[in-house]
C-alpha positions in Angstrom: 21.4 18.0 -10.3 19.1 16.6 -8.0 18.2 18.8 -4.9 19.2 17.8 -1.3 17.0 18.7 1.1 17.5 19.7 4.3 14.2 17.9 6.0 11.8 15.4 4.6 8.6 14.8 6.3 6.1 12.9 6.0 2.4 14.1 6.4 -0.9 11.7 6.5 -4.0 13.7 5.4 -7.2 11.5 7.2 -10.7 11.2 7.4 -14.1 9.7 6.2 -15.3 10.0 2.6 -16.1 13.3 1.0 -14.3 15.4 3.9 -12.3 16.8 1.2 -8.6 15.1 1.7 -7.9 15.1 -2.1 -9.1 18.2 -2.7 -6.9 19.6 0.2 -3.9 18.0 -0.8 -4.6 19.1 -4.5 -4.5 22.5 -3.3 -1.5 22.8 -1.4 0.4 20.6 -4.0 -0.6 21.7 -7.4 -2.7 24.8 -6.5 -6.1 23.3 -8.3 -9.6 22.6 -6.8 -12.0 20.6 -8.5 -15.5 20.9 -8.1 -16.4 17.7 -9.0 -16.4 14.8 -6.5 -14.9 11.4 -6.8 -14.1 9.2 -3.8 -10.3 7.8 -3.8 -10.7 4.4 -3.7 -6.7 4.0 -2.7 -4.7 6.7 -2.0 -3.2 9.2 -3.1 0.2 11.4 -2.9 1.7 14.8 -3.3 4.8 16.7 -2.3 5.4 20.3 -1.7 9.1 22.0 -1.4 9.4 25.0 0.7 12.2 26.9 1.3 13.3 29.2 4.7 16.5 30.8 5.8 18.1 29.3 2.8 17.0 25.2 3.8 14.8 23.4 1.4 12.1 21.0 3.3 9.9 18.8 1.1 7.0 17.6 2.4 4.7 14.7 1.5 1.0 14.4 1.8 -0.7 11.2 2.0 -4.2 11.1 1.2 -5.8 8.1 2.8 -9.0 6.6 1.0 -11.7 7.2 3.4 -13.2 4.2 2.0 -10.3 1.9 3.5 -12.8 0.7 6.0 -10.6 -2.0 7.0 -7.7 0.6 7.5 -5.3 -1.6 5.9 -4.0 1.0 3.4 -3.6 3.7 6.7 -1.5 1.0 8.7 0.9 0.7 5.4 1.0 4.1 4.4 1.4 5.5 7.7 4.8 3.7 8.2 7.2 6.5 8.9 5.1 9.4 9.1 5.8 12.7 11.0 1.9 13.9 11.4 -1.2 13.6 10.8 -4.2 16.1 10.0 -7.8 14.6 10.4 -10.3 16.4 8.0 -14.1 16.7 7.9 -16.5 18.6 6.0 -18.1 21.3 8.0 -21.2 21.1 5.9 -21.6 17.3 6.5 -22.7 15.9 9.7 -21.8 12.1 9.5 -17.8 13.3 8.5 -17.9 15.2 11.6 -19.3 12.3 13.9 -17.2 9.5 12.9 
């Protein structure tokens, strides 16, 4: 039996290349970190369930390629969403300017 969930949102996870979107949705949706790098050159999705006072919410993270210079794939993707987090690297200079 499939679940019903009590919300669904939608959650876009931004920024420019190398600011560590993947890695951060990795994290919170399978619970890995890889240390090696590799741009997304689309984009890329994961879920997470959580459950309080007995309600199931399910939430989806969509990693937007930082490469999408054009921000085609962000104007598709982003149809629908409930949020958005805008990442950069702390360590790198040029994330945090743009």
């Amino acid at each position: 039996m499939i679940p019903k969930y009590r919300y669904d949102f939608k959650l876009m996870i931004a920024g420019e290349t190398g600011s560590g979107k993947t890695c951060f949705v990795d994290k919170l949706t399978k619970d890995i970190f890889k240390e090696e790098y590799k741009p997304t050159k689309k984009s890329g999705f994961g879920f997470k369930i959580y459950e309080k006072d007995g309600k199931l919410y399910r939430i989806e993270f969509w990693d937007l390629a930082g490469e999408d210079k054009e921000h085609v794939l962000a104007k598709i993707f982003s149809n629908g969403a409930h949020g958005c987090v805008y990442m950069s690297d702390a360590t790198n200079k040029q994330t945090r300017e743009k």
